[in-house]
Backbone bond lengths (Angstrom), bond angles and torsions (degrees), N, CA, C in turn:
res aa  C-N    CA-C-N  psi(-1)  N-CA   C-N-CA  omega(-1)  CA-C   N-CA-C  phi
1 X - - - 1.451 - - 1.526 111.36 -
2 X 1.343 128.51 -44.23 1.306 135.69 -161.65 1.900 97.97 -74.02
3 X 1.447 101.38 -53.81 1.684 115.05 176.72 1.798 98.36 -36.76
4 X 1.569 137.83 -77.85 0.644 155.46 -166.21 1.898 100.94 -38.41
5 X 1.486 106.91 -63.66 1.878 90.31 170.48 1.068 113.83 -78.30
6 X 1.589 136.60 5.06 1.698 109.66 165.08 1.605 89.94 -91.24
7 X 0.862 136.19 -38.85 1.470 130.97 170.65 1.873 120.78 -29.13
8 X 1.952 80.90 -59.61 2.379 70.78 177.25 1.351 87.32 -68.04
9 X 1.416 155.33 -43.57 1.467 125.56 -129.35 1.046 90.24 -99.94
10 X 1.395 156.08 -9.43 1.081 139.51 148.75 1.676 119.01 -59.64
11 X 1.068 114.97 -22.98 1.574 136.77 -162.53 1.771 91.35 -79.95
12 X 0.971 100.25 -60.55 1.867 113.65 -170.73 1.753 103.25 -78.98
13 X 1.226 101.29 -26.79 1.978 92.22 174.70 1.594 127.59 -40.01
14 X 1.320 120.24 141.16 1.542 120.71 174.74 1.271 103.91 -132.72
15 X 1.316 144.40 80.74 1.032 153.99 -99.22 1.756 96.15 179.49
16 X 1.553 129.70 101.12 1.639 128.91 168.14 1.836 105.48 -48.34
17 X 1.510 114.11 -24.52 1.507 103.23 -164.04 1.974 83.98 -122.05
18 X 0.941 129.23 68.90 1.522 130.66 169.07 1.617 106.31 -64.73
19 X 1.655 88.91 -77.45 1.614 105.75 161.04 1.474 128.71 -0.55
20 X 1.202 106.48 -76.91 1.656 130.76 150.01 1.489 113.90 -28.07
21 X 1.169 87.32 -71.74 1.674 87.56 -165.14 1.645 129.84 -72.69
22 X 1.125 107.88 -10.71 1.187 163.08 175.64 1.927 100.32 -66.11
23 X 1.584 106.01 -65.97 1.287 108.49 -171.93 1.923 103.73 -80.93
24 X 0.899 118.66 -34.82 1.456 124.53 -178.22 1.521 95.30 -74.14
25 X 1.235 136.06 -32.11 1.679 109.31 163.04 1.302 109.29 -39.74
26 X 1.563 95.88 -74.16 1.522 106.93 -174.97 1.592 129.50 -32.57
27 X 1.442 113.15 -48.76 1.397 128.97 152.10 1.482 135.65 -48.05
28 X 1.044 113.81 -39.09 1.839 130.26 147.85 1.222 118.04 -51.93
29 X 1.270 114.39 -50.73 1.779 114.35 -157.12 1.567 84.36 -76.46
30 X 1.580 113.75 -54.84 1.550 114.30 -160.28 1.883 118.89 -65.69
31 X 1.841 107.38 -7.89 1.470 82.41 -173.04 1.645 102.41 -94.25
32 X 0.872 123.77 19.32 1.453 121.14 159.48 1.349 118.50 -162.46
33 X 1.182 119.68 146.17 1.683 116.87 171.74 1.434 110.06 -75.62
34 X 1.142 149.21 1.85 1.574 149.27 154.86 1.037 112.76 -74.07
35 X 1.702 140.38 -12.03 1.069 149.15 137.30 1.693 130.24 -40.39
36 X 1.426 123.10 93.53 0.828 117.11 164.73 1.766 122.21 -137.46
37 X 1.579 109.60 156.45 1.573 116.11 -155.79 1.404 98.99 -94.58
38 X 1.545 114.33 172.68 1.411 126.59 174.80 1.768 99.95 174.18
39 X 1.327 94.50 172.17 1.971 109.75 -176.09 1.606 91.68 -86.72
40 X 1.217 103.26 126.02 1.541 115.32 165.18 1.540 121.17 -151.65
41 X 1.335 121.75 129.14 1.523 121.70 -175.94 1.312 109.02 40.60
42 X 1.600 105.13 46.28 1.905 136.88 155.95 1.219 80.65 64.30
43 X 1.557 142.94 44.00 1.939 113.60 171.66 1.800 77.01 -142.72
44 X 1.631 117.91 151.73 1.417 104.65 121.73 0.940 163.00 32.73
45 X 1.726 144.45 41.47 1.643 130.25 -127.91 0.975 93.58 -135.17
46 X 1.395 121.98 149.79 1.914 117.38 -174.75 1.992 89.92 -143.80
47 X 1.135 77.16 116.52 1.883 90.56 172.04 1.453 129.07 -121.40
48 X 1.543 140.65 -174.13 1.013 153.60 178.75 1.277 94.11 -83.38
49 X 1.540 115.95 114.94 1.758 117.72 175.48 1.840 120.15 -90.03
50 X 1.213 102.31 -15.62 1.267 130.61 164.75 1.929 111.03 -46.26
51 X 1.544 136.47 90.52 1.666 121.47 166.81 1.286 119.27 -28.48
52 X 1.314 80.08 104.79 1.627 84.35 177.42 2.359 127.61 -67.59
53 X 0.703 138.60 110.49 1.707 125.15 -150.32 1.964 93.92 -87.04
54 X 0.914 97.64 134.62 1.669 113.83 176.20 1.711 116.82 29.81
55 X 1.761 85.19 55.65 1.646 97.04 168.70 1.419 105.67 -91.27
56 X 1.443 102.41 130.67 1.633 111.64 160.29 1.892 112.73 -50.99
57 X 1.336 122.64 127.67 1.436 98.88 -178.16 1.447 109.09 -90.89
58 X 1.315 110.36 9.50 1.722 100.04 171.15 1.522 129.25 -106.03
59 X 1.773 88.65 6.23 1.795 90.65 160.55 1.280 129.34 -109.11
60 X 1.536 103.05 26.04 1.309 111.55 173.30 1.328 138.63 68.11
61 X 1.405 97.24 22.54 1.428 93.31 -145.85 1.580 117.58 -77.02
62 X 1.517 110.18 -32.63 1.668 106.90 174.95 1.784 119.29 -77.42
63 X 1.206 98.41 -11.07 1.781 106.41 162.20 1.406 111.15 -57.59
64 X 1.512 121.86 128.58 1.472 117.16 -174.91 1.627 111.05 -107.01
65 X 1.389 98.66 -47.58 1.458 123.07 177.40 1.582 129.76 -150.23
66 X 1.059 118.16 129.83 1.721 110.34 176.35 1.574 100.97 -112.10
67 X 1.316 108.28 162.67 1.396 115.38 163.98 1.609 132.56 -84.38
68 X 1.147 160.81 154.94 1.204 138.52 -148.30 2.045 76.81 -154.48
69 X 1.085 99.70 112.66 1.575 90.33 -176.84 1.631 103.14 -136.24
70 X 1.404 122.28 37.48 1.242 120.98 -173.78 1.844 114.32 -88.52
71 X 1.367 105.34 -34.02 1.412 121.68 172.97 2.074 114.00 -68.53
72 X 1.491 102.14 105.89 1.627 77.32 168.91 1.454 127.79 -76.70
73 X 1.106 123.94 11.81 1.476 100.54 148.04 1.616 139.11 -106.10
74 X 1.136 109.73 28.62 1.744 110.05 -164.62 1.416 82.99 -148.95
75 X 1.280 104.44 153.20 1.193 108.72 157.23 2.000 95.41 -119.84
76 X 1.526 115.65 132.67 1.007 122.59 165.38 1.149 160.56 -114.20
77 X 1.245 133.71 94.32 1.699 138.11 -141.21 2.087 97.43 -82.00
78 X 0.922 97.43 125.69 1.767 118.07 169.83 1.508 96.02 -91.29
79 X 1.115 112.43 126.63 1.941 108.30 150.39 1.577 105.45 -126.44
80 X 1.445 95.30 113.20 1.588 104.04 -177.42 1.148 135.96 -66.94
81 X 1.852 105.42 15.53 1.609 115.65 -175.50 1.618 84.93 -148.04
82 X 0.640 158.62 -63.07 1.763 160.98 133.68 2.123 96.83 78.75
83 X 1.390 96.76 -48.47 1.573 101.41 -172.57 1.547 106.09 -64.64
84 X 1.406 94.22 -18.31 1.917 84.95 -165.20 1.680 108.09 -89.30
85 X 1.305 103.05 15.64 2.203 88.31 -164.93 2.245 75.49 -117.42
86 X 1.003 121.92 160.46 1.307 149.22 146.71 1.503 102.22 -56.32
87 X 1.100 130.84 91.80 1.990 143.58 169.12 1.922 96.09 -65.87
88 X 1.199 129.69 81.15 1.848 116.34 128.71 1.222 153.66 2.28
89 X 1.656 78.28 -72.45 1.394 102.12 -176.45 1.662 104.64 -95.93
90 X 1.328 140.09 20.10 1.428 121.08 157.97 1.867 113.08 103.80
91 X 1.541 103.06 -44.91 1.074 135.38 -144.18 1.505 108.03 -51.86
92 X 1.742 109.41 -63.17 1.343 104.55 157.87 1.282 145.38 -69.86
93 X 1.277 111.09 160.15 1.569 111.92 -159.47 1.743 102.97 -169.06
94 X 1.137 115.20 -141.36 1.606 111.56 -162.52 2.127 111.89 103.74
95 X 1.354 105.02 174.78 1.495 110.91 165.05 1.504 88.49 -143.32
96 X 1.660 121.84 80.39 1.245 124.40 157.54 1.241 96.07 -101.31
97 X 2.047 100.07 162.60 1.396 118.84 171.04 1.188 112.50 -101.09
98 X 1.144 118.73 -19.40 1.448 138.20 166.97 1.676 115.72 -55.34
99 X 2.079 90.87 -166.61 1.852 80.25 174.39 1.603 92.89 -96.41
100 X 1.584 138.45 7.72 1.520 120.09 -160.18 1.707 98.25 -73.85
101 X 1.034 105.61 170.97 1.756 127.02 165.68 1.562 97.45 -151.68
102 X 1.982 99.31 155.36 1.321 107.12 -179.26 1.303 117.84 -130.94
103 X 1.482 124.46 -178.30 1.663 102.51 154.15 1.800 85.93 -148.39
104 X 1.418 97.19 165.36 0.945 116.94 160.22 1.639 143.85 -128.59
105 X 1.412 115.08 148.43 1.394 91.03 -141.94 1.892 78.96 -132.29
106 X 1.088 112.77 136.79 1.522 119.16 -178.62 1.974 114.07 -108.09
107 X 1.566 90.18 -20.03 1.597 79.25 -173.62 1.785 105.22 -133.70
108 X 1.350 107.51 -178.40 1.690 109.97 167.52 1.577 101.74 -78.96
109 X 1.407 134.18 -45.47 1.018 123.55 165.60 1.549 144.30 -59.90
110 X 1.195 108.80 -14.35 0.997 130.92 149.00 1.754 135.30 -44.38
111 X 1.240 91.96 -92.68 1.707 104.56 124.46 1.953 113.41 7.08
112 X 1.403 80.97 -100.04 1.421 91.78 -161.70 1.497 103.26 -48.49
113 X 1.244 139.20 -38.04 1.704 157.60 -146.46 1.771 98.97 -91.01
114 X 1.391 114.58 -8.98 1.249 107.55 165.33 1.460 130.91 -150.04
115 X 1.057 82.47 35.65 2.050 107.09 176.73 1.424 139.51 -63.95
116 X 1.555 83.47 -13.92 1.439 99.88 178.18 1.927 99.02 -107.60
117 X 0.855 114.38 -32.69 1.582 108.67 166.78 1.298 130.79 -69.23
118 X 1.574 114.45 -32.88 1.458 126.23 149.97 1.599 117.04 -55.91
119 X 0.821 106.35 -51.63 2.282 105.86 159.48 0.951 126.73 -50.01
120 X 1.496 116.91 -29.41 1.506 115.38 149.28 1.150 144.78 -84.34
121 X 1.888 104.35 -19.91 1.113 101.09 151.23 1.507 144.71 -75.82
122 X 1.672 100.53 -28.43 1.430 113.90 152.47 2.150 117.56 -37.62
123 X 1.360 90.59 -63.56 1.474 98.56 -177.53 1.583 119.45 -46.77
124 X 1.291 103.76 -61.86 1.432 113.27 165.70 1.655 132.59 -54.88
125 X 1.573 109.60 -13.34 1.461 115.28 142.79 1.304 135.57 -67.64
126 X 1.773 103.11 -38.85 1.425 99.17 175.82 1.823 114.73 -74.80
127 X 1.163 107.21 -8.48 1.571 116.86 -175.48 1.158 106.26 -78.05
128 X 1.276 123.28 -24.19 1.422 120.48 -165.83 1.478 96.30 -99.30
129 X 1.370 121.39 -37.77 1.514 114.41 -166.81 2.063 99.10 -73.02
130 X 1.259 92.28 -32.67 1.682 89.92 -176.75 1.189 128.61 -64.69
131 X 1.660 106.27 -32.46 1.846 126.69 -176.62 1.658 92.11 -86.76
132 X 0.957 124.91 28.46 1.909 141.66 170.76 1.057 116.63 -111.46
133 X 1.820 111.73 -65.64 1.113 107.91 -162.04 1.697 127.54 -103.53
């Protein structure tokens, strides 16, 4: 059910970086099967599909990433817990005061040039929400 509205809103998007955004679904859903999408805070949202047991719901915690697609030139991923995992690969970033981190991504090549570091950062979210719950 959830697949189906990121599906039209991708369908109905007018968006200079679609392309993009478009491939980082694909890249989300695929670096783990605990990954799953749905419409949230009107963007895109990819969370821990797994019940979560005595999560606070205001720290967000099974939210992994939303899309931030208001700017036409970037397409921009929010991860609303992002501060709490150790980043590797570089990837996150932002000037939150909070726990979010972001990235931003301007092209399809772009994109493509760091897909395998975003899989780890994906991965390493679900690791953290799991060694939690």
């Amino acid at each position: 059910m959830h697949e189906a509205s990121v599906t039209a809103y991708f369908a109905q998007l007018d968006h200079p970086l679609k392309d993009a955004a478009e491939q980082l679904r694909d890249f989300l859903l695929s670096a783990n099967p605990m990954i799953g999408e749905q419409i949230k805070w009107n963007s895109p949202a990819f969370y821990y599909t797994v019940e979560l047991k005595n999560a606070d719901p205001k720290t967000y915690k099974g939210d992994l990433v939303v899309f931030h697609l208001r700017r036409k030139d970037e397409v921009l991923l929010i991860f609303p817990n992002g501060a709490k995992i150790t980043d590797p690969t570089g990837l996150l970033g932002g000037k939150f005061t909070d726990t979010r981190k972001s990235i931003s991504f301007t092209s399809l090549e772009q994109v493509l040039a760091n897909a395998e570091a975003l899989s780890t950062v994906m991965n390493l979210l679900v690791q953290w929400v799991e060694e939690d719950n």
